[in-house]
C-alpha positions as CSV (number, residue, x, y, z in Angstrom):
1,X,0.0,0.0,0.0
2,X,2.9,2.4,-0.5
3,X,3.8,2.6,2.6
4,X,5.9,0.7,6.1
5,X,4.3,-1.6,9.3
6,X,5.5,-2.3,12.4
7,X,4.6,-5.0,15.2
8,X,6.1,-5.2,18.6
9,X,5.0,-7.8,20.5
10,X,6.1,-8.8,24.5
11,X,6.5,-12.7,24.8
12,X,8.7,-14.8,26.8
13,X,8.5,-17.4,23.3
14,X,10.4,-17.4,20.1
15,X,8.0,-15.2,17.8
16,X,9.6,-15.7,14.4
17,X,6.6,-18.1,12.8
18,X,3.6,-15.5,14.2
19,X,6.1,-12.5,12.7
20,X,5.9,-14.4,9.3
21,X,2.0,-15.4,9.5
22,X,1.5,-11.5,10.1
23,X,3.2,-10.6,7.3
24,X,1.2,-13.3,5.3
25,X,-2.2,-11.6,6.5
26,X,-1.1,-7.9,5.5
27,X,0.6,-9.1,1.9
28,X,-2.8,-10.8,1.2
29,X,-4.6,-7.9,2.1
30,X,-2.1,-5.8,-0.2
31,X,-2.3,-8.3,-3.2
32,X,-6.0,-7.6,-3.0
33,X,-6.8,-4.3,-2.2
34,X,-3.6,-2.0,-3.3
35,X,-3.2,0.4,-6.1
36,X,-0.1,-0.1,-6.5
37,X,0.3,-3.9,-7.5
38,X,-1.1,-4.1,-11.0
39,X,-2.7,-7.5,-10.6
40,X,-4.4,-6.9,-7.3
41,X,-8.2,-7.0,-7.3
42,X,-9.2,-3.8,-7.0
43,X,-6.1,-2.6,-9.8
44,X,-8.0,-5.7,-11.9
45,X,-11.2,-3.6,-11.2
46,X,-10.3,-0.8,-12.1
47,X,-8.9,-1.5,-15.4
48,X,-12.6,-3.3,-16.2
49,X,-15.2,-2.1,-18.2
50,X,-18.1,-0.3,-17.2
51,X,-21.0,-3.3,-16.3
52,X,-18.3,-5.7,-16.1
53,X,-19.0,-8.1,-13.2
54,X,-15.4,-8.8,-11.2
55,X,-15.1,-11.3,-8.6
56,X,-13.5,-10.8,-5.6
57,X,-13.5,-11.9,-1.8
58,X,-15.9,-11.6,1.0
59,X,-13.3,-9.0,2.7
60,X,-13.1,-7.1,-0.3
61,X,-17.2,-7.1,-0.4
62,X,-16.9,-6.2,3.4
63,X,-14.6,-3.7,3.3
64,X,-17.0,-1.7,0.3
65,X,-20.1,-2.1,1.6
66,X,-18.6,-0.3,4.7
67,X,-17.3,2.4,3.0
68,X,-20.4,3.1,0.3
69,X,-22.3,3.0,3.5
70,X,-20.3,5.9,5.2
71,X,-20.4,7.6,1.9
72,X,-23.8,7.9,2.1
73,X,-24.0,8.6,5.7
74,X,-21.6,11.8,5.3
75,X,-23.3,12.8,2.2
76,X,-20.1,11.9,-0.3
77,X,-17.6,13.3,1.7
78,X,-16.1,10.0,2.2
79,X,-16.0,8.3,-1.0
80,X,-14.1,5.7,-2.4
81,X,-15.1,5.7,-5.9
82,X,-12.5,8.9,-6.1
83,X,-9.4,6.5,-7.6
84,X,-9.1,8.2,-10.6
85,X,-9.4,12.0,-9.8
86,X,-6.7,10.7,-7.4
87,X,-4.2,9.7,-9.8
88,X,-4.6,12.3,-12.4
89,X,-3.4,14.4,-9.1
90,X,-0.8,12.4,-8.6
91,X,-1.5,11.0,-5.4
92,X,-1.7,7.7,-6.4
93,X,1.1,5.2,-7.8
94,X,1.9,6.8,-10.8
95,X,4.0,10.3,-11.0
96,X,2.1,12.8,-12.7
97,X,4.1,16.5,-13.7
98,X,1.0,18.2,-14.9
99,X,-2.4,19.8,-13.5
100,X,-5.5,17.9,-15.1
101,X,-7.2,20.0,-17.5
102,X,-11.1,21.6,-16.7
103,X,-12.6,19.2,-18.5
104,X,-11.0,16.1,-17.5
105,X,-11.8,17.5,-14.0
106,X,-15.3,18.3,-14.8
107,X,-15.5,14.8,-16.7
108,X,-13.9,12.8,-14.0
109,X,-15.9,14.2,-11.0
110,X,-19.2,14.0,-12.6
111,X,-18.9,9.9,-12.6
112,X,-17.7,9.7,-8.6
113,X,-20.6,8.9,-6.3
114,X,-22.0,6.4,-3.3
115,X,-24.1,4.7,-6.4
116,X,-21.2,4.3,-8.9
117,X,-20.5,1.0,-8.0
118,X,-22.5,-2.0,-7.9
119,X,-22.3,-5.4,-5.6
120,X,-23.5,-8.5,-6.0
121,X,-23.0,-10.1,-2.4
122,X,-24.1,-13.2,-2.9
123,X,-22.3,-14.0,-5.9
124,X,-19.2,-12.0,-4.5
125,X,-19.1,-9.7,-7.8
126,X,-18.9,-6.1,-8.5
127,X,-19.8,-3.4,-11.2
128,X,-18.7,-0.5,-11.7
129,X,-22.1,2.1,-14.0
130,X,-20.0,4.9,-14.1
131,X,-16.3,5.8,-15.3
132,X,-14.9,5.7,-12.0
133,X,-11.7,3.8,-9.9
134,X,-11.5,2.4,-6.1
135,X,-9.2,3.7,-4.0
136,X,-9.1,1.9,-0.5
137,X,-6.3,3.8,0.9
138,X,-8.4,5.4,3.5
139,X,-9.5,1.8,4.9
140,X,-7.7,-0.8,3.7
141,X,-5.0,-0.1,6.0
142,X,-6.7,-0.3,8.8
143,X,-8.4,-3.3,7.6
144,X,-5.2,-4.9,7.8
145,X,-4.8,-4.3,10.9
146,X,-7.8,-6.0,11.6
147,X,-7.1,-9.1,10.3
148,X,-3.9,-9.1,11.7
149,X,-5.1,-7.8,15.0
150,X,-7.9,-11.1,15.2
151,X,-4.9,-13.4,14.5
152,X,-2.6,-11.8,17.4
153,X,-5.2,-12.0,19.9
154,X,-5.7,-15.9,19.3
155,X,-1.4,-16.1,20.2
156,X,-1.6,-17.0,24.4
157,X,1.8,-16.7,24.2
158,X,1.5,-13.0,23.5
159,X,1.4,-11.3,26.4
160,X,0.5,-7.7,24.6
161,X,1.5,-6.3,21.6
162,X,1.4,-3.2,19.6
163,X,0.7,-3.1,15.5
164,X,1.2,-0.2,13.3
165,X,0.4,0.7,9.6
166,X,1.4,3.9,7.9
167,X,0.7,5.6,11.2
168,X,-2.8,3.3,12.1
169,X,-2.8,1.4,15.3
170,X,-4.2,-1.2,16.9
171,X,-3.4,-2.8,20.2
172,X,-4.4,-4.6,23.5
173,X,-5.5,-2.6,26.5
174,X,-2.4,-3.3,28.5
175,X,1.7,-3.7,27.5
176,X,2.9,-6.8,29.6
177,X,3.4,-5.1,32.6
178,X,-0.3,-3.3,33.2
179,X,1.2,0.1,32.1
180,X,-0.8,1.3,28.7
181,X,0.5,1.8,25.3
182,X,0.9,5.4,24.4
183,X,0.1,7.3,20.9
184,X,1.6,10.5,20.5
185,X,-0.5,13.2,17.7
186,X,2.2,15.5,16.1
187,X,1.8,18.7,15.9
188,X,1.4,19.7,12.1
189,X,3.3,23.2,12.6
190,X,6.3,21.3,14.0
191,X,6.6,17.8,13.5
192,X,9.2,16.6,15.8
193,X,6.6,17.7,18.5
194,X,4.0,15.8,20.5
195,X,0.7,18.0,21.1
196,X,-1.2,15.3,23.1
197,X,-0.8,10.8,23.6
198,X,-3.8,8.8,23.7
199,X,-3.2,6.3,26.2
200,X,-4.6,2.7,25.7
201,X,-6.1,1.9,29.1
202,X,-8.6,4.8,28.7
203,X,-11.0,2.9,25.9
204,X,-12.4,-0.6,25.9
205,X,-10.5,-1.4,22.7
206,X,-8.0,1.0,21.2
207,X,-8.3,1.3,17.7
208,X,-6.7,4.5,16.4
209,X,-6.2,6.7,12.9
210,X,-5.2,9.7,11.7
211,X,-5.8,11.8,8.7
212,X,-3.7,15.1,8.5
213,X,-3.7,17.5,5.3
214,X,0.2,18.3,5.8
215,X,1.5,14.7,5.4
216,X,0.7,14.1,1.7
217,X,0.8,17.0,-0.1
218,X,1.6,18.0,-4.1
219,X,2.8,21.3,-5.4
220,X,1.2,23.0,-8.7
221,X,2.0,26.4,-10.4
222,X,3.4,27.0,-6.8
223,X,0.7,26.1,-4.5
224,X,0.8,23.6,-2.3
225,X,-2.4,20.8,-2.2
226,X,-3.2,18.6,0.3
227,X,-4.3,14.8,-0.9
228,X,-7.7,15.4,0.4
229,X,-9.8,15.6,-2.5
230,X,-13.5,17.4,-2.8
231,X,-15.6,14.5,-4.5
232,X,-18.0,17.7,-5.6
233,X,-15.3,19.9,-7.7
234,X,-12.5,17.0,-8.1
235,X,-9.8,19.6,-6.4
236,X,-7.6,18.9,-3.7
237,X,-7.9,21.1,-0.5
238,X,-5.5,24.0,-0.1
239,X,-2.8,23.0,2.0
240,X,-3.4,23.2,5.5
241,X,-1.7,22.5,9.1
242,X,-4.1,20.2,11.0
243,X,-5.4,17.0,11.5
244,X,-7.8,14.5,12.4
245,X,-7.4,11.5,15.1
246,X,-10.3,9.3,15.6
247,X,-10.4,5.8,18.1
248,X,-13.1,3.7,17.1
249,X,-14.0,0.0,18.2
250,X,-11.8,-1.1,15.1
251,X,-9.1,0.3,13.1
252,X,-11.1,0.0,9.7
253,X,-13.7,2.5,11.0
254,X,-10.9,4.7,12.4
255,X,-9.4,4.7,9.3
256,X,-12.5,5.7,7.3
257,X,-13.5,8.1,9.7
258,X,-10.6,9.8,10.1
259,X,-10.6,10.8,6.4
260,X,-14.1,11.3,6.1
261,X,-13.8,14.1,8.5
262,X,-11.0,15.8,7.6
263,X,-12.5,16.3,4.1
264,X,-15.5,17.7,5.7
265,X,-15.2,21.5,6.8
266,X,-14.6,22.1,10.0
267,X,-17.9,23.0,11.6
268,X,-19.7,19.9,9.7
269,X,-16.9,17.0,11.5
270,X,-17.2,18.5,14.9
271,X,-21.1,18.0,14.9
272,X,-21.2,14.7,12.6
273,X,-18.3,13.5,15.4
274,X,-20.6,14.2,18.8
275,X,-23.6,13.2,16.4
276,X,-22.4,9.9,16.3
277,X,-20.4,9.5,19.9
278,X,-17.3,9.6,18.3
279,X,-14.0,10.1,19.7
280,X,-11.9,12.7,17.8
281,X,-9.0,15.1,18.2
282,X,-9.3,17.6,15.5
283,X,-6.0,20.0,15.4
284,X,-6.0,23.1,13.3
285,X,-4.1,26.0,13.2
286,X,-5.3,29.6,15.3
287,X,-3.2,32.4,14.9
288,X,0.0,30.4,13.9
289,X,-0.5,28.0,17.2
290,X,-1.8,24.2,17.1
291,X,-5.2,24.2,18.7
292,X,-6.7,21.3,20.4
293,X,-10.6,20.7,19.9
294,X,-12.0,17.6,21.8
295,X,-15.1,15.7,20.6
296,X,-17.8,15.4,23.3
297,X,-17.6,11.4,23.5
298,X,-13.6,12.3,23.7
299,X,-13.8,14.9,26.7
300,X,-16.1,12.2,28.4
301,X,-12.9,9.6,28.2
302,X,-10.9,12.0,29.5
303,X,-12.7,13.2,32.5
């Protein structure tokens, strides 16, 4: 998926066969649901025709009906039908040197939406209607996780351990010795800072993700754009200093959510997050200082 993983784990056992059966999990996620293998499913998907059935698996199914689900729940601001306004960007595996033209833009952005694709459950197929490409690089990630994390937990030998994707986490409640595990947020105006560490112990499960606009960004006729993309205009948002940090039950929601609402304005994600009971950490930028703004369900947890 483009990007590096981690898993520490505390055991008094030889852990070299559960190190390789991890790795197994995560490269079978990858061979299905990465852009950038060209044989993968969802590549094999993308280069099909439009009312071309493609079979895949029942995590692939799983993993799309999520996320067309939250795409209609925060009203296309989550969408992962976006694939190819995200490589003609150049966010995706291919290098582009150019801005995409009006048209392709207008063209492009006019097929994305929560109905463009079609699935056949039971039959473990899908469609795509419109001229469009998945991009699971919101989710699949933390899907990963997820599979991995339901194989670690079976490991008695394990005493605890910690699992990290491009920056998603999952992990028990506890490290070996009852203290918790402890996820530091950055500060997006100086990186090599800690604004504030989520600490394990504090939720029943601790699933965690974060979207930021400063930590993929592409530079056009001088101006820098973030790689969250409106699914309205097909643009990428102006590059900006914050972030969004979202623990959920699992890191696949997490994941989603995390992106979801940082393409949403500001305003919008706070009230969709205490909506829904969600616990967020949104950090912007006020008057060239990181600010802090808690969720509700998040300022409960902490109290």
């Amino acid at each position: 998926m483009g990007t590096s993983y981690s898993l520490t784990v505390y055991s008094d056992e030889d852990n070299q066969n559960t190190f390789f059966k991890v790795s197994n999990i995560l490269q079978n996620v990858n061979q299905e649901m990465s852009t950038y293998i060209d044989n993968s499913s969802i590549s094999q998907f993308n280069q099909a025709k439009i009312d071309q059935w493609i079979t895949v698996s029942k995590d692939f199914i799983y993993v799309l009906t999520y996320a067309i689900d939250l795409c209609y729940k925060s009203n296309g601001a989550y969408d992962v039908s976006i694939g190819n306004l995200v490589n003609i960007w150049g966010f995706g595996p291919d290098t582009v040197n150019e801005k995409p033209t009006e048209n392709k833009l207008n063209y492009l952005s006019s097929q994305v939406g929560c109905d463009s694709v079609l699935l056949d459950v039971d039959n473990l197929s899908i469609k795509k209607v419109r001229d469009v490409s998945l991009d699971f690089s919101s989710i699949a990630k933390g899907f990963a996780i997820d599979k991995a994390y339901d194989f670690l937990i079976k490991q008695k030998q394990l005493k605890s351990f910690f699992l990290e994707i491009g920056g998603e986490i999952r992990s028990t409640t506890f490290k070996f010795d009852k203290q918790p595990w402890k996820a530091g947020i950055i500060d997006p105006l100086e990186q090599k800072k800690i604004l504030y560490a989520f600490l394990s112990s504090d939720f029943d499960s601790f699933a965690l993700a974060t979207s930021g606009d400063y930590q993929n960004i592409r530079i056009f006729d001088l101006q820098k754009l973030s790689h969250t993309i409106d699914t309205i205009s097909g643009v990428p948002s102006d590059y900006s200093q914050k972030s969004v940090s979202v623990v959920s039950e699992n890191t696949m929601t997490a994941d989603a959510l995390a992106t979801a609402l940082n393409a949403m304005p500001l305003n919008e994600a706070i009230e969709y997050s205490n909506k829904n009971k969600l616990s967020v950490l949104f950090v912007i930028e006020e008057n060239d200082s990181p600010k802090l703004i808690f969720s509700d369900e998040l300022q409960r947890v902490k109290m």
